[in-house]
N, C-alpha and C positions, 0 to 999 in steps of 0.2 A: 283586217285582222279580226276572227275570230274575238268574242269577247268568254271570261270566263265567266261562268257559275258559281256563285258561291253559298244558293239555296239549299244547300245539304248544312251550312254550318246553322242554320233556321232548325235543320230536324233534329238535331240531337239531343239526346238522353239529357236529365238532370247531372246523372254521375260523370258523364262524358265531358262537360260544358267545365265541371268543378273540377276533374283531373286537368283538362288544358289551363286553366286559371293554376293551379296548383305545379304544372309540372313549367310553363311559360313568366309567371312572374315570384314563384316559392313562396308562395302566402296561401294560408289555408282562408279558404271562400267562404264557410263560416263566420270567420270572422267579419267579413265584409258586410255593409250594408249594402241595402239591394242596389244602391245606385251606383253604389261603388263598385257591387259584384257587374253590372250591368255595361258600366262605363269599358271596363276592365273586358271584358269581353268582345264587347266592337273594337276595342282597341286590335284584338288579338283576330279579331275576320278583318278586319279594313287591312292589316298587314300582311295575313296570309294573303287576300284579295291581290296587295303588291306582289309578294312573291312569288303567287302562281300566273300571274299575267306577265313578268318579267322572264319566268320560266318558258312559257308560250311564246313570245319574240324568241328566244334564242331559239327555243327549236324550231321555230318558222324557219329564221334564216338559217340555220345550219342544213333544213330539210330544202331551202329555197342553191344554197352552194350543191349542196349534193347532187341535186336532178338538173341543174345548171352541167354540173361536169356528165353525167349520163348523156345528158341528150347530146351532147358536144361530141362525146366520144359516140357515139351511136349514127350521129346524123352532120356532124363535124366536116370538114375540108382534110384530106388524106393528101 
């Protein structure tokens, strides 16, 4: 399997990082201390990181049934 990326969540904006903290746990990041704004942040890649890896299995195997019935009907016993 395929592993994901999640180097992009590295490149983001200031303003960017502070809306997902804001729109993800409803606390303005102001408020935070830096280790808290920090904490709070990897909290929210290590989840995505789950999310979009879980996301990835299912379309493996939904993409691994699909070409499983193609080839069957394509190349199958009639």
């Amino acid at each position: 399997m395929a592993t994901v990326s999640t180097e992009w969540n590295l490149n983001l904006g200031g303003n960017i990082r502070d809306a997902i903290l804001r729109v993800q746990y409803g606390i303005d990041p102001q408020t935070l201390s830096d280790q808290d704004w920090a904490q709070r942040f990897q909290e929210w890649v290590y989840v995505r990181r789950m999310e979009l890896e879980a996301q990835e299995a299912i379309m493996e195997n939904a993409f691994r049934k699909v070409m499983y019935e193609v080839v069957n009907a394509v190349f199958g016993k009639k």
